[in-house]
C-alpha positions as CSV (number, residue, x, y, z in Angstrom):
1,X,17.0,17.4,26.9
2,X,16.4,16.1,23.6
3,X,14.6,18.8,21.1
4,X,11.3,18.2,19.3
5,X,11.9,17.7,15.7
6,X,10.1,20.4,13.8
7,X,8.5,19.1,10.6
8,X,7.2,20.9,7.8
9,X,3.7,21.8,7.8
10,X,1.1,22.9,5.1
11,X,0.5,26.3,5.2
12,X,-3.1,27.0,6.4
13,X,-5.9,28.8,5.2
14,X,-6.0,31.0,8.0
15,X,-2.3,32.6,7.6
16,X,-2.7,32.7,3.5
17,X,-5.7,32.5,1.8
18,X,-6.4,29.1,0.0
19,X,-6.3,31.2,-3.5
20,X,-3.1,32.9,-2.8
21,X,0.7,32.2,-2.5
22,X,2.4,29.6,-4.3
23,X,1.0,26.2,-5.4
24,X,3.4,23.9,-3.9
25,X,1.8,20.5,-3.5
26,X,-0.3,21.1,-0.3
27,X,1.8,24.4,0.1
28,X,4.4,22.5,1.5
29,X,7.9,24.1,1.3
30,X,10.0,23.6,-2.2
31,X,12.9,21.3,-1.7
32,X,15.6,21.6,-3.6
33,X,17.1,17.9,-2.7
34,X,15.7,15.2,-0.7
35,X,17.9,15.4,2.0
36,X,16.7,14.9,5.4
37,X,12.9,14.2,4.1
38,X,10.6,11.1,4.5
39,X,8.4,11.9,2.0
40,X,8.9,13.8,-1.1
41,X,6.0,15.4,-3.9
42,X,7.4,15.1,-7.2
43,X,6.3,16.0,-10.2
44,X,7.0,14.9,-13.8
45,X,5.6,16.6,-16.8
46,X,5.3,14.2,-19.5
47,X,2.8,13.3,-22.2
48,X,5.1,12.6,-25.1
49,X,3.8,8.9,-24.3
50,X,0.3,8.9,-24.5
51,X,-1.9,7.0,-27.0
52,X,-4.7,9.6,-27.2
53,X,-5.2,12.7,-25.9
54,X,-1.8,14.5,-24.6
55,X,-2.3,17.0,-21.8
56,X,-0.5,15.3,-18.6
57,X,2.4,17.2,-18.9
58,X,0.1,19.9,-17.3
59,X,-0.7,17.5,-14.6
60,X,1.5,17.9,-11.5
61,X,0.9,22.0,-11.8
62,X,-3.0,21.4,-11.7
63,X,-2.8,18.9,-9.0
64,X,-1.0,20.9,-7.1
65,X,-3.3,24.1,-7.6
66,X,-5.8,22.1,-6.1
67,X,-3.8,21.0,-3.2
68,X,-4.1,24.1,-1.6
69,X,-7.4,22.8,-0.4
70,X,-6.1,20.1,1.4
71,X,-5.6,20.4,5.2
72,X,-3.3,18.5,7.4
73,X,-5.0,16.0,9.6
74,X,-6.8,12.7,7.8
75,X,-10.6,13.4,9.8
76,X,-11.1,9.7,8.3
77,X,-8.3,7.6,9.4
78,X,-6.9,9.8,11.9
79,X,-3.6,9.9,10.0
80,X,-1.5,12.6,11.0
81,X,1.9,12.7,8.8
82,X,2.9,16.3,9.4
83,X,3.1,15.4,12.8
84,X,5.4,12.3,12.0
85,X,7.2,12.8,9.0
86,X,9.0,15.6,7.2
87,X,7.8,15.8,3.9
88,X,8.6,18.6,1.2
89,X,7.9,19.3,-2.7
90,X,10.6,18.3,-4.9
91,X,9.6,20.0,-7.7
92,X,9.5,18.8,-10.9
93,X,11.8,16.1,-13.0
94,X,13.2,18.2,-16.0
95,X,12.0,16.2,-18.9
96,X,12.7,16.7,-22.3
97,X,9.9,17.3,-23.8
98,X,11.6,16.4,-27.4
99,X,12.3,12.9,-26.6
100,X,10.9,10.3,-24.8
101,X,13.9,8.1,-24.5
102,X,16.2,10.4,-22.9
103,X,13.1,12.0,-20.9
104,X,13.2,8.1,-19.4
105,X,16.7,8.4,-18.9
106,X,15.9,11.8,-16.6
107,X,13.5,10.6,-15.0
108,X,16.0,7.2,-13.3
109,X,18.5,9.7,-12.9
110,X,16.4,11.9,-10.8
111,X,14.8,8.9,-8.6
112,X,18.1,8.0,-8.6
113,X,19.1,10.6,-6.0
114,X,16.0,11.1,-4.5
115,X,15.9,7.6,-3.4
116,X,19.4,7.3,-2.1
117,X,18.5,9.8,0.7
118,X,16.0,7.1,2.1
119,X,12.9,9.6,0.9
120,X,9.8,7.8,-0.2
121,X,8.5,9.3,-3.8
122,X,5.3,10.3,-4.3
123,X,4.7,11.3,-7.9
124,X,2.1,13.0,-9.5
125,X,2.4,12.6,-13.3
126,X,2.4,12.6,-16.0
127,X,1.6,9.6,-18.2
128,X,1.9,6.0,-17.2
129,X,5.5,5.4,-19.0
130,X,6.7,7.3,-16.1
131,X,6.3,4.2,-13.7
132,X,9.2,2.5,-15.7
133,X,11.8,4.5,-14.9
134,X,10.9,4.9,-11.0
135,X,10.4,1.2,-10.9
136,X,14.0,1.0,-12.1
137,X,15.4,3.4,-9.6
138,X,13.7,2.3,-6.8
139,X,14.7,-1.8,-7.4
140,X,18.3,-0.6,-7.7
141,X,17.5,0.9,-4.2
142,X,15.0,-1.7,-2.4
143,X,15.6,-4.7,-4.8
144,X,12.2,-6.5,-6.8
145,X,9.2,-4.8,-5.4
146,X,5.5,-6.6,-5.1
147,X,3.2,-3.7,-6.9
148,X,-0.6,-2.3,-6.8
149,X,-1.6,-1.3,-10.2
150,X,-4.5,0.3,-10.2
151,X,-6.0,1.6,-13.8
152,X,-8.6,0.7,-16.3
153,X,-5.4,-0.6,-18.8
154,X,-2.8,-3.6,-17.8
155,X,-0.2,-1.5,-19.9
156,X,1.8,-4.6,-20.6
157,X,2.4,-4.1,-24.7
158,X,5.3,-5.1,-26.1
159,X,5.3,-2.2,-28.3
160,X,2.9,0.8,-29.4
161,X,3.4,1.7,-32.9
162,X,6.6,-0.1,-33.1
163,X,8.2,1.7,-30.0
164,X,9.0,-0.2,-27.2
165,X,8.3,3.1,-24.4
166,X,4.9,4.2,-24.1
167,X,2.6,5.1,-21.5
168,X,0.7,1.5,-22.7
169,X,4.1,-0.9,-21.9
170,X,6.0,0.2,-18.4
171,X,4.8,-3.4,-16.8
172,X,6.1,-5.2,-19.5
173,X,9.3,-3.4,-19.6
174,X,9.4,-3.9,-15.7
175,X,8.9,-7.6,-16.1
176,X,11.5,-7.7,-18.3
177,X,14.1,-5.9,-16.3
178,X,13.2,-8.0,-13.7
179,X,12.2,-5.3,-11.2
180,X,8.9,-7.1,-9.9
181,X,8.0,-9.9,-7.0
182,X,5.7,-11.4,-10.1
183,X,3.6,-13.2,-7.6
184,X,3.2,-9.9,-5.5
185,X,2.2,-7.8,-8.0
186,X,-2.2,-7.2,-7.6
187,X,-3.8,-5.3,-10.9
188,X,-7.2,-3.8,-10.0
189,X,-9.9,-2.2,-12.4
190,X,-8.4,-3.6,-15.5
191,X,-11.6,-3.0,-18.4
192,X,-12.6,-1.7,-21.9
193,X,-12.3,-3.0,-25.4
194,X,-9.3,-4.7,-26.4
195,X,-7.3,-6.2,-29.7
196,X,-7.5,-9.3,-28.7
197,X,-9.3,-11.6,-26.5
198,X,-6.2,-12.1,-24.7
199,X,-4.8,-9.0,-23.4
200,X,-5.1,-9.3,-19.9
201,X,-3.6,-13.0,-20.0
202,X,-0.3,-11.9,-21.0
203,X,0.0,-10.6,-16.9
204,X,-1.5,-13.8,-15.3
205,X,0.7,-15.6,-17.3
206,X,3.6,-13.8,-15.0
207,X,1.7,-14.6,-12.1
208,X,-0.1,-11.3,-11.5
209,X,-3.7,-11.3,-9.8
210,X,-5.9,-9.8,-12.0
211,X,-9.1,-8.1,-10.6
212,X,-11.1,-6.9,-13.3
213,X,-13.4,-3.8,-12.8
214,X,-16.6,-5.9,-13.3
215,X,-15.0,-8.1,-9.7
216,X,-15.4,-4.6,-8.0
217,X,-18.3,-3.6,-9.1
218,X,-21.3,-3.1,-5.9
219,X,-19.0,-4.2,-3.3
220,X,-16.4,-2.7,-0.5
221,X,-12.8,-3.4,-1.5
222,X,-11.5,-3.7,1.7
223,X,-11.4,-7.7,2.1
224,X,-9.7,-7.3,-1.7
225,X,-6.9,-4.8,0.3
226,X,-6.4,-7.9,3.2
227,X,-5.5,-10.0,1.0
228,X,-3.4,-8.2,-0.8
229,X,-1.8,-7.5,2.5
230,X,-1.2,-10.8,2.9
231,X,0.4,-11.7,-0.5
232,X,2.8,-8.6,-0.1
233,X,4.2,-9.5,3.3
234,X,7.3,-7.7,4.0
235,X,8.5,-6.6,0.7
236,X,8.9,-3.5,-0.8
237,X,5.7,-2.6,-1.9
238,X,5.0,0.1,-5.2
239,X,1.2,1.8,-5.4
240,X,0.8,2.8,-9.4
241,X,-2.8,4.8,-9.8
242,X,-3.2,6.0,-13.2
243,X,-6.5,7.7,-12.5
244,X,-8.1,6.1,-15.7
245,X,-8.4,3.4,-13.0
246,X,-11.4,5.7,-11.7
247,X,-14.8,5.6,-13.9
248,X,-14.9,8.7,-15.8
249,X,-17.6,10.4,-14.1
250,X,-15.7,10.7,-10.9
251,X,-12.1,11.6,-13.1
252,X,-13.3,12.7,-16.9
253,X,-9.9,14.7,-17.0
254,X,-7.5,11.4,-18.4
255,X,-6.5,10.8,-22.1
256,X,-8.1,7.0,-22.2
257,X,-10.9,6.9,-20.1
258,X,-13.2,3.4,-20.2
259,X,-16.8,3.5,-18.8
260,X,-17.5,1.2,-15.9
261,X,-14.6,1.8,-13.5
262,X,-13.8,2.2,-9.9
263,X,-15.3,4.9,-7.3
264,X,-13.9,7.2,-5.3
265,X,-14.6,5.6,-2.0
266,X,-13.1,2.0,-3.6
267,X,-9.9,4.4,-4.5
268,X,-9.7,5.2,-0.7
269,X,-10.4,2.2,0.3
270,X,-7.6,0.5,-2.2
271,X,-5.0,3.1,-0.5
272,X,-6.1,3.7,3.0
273,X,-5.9,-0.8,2.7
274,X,-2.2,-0.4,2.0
275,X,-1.6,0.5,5.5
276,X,1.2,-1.1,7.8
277,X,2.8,-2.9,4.4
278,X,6.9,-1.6,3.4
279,X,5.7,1.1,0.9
280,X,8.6,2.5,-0.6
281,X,7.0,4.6,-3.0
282,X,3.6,5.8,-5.4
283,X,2.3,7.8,-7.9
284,X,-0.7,9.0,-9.2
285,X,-1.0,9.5,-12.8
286,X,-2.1,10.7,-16.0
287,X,-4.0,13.2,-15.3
288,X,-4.5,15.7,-18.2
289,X,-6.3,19.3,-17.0
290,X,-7.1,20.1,-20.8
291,X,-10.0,18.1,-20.5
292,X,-11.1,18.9,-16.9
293,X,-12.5,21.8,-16.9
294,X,-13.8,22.0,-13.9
295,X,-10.7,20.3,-11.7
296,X,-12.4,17.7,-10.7
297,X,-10.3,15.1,-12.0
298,X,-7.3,17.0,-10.9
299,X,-8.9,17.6,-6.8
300,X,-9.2,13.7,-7.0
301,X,-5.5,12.9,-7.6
302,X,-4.6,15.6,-5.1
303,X,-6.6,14.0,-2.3
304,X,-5.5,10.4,-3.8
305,X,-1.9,11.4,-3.4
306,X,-2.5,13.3,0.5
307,X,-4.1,9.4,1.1
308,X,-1.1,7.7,-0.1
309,X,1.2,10.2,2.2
310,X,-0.9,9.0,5.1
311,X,0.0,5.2,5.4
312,X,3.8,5.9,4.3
313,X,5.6,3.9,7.1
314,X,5.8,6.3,10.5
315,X,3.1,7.8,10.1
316,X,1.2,8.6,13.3
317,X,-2.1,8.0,14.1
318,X,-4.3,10.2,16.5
């Protein structure tokens, strides 16, 4: 007779109170490797790439502190991953908080391993340039990937200041390394002010579908999410949420926040649509607790990343 297996569970507010214990990401135990896990949490503390206000480096401890709120069955979607998967806190990427460059080169070194062990990333950043160096990892792993991009910036610069790694040019690095299915790749909430009346054009020109906030304003995003489905197909499919992506008054706690963005319910709608396609791995990002006071920002991302964890492949549904 063949044994259950025994996955990792969450520990519950009944055997530890929600305000003690340690903050793993949904209290879930600390890894030390990604051996044997489906999913890991992984954190990377780094804001030595941001444009504006710094602060994300203090992201992955805050979303994880309010984590511990988060219980294990999706009432919603009827998602059940703890019942399905094993899935485990990796910690946190040592990044140098020095230098950016070799803080990239820690970051593909790190994904690196993880992926190797078949484990599916989920990261909670951490400023955008992060996406760069998990993109890298996870082509050498899955080959080109088709990508969501959800944020309120295309963050396809050449260069920012004269440096060619910033949390502003990760997609245009990733083009150039040719890590992306161009013609899979969907950018949603894309807004604000620019420098020049051509910003956005730069990632059509590649062949990315471009859906700007104002296309998503007052209406479900769900027949957006089927076609998307149906562009991705099979392939290796990346979710990159920089939680700018969200308008401000649902996620004030960001460095570049633009008025006029996406809602909470079109976030869940945008992830819960990602369902049944090859993800292979996601993030959620730039979130910067010095300017969420209240954790609001910071209880979004956590229940983002918990959503993106529920329609990883093998999931099952009750």
């Amino acid at each position: 007779m063949t044994d259950t297996p025994r996955y990792n569970q969450p520990l519950g507010g009944n055997e530890m109170p929600r305000f003690a214990g340690i903050a793993t990401m949904m209290r879930l135990p600390l890894a030390a490797d990604a051996r044997g896990l489906d999913v890991g949490f992984v954190g990377v503390p780094l804001d030595i790439g941001t444009s504006n206000r710094a602060g994300t480096r203090f992201g992955p401890r805050q979303i994880r502190a309010e984590s511990v709120l988060l219980r294990p069955y999706n009432m919603a979607t009827r998602a059940a991953p703890f019942d399905s998967l094993q899935v485990a806190d990796l910690g946190d990427v040592a990044t140098n908080p020095y230098d950016l460059k070799d803080s990239v080169r820690r970051i593909e070194a790190a994904y690196t391993d993880i992926v190797a062990t078949g484990c599916r990333p989920i990261t909670l950043g951490g400023d955008h340039t992060i996406a760069w160096p998990i993109l890298r990892a996870l082509k050498a792993r899955h080959g080109r990937l088709a990508v969501v991009h959800v944020d309120a910036h295309a963050d396809v610069n050449d260069t920012m200041f004269g440096e060619t790694l910033a949390h502003g040019t990760p997609f245009r690095r990733a083009v150039e390394d040719g890590l992306l299915l161009c013609d899979r790749v969907t950018q949603i909430g894309l807004r604000g002010t620019g420098y020049s009346a051509e910003d956005f054009d730069w990632c059509r020109q590649q062949g990315f579908t471009v859906v700007p906030a104002e296309d998503c304003w007052h209406r479900s995003l769900a027949p957006l999410m089927a076609e998307v489905r149906e562009r991705v197909g099979d392939a290796p499919v990346y979710l990159s949420f920089d939680i700018d992506g969200l308008d401000p008054s649902f996620a004030p706690g960001t460095g570049t926040p633009e008025i006029g963005g996406l809602s909470v319910m079109q976030a869940l709608e945008i992830i819960r649509g990602l369902r049944g396609l090859n993800l292979v791995g996601a993030d959620v990002v730039e979130v910067s607790p010095p300017y969420d006071p209240a954790g609001t920002t910071a209880l979004v991302a956590a229940n983002l990343a918990y959503e993106m964890l529920c329609v990883m492949p093998g999931v099952a549904y009750r």
